[in-house]
N, C-alpha and C positions, 0 to 999 in steps of 0.2 A: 969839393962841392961845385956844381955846375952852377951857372951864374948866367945871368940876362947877355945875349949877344956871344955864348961860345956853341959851337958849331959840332953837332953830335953826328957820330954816323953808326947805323945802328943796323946790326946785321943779325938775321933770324937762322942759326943754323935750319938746314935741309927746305929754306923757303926763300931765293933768292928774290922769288918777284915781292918779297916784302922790304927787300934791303933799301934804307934810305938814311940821307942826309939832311939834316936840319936845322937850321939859324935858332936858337933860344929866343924868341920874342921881349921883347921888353916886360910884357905883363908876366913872365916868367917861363911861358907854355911852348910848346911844339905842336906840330899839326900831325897826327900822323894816319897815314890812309888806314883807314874801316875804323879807327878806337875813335878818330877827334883828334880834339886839342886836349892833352895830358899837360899837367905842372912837370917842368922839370928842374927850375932852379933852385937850390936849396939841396936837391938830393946829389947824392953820388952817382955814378957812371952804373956801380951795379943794384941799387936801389933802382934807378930808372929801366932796368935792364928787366928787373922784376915785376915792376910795376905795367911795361907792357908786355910781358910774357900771361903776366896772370889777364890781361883785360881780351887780347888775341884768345888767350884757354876759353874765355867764360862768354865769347863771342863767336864759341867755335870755330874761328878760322885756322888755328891750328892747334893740334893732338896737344895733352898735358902731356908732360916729358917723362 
């Protein structure tokens, strides 16, 4: 489980300019460019992995898979 203050780095196959790193904020969240701030603490590495896969889908910024 991901937790406040550990440090994700999140890479969007075939979409390098989305590839990014980010510090867990204390209030639990990440910042991540076009979605916002998403919760990450509490989930897993591929819960979070799904959570901005599907917010990126339904923001059209990129193709469902």
């Amino acid at each position: 489980m991901l937790t406040a203050s550990d440090v994700v780095a999140i890479r969007i196959p075939d979409h390098p300019d989305l590839d990014w790193t980010a510090r867990i904020e204390p209030d639990g969240t990440i910042n991540f460019p076009y979605v916002g701030r998403i919760k990450a603490a509490g989930l897993t590495e591929d819960d979070l992995a799904r959570t901005l896969e599907r917010r990126l889908v339904e923001l059209k910024i990129i193709a469902e898979p």
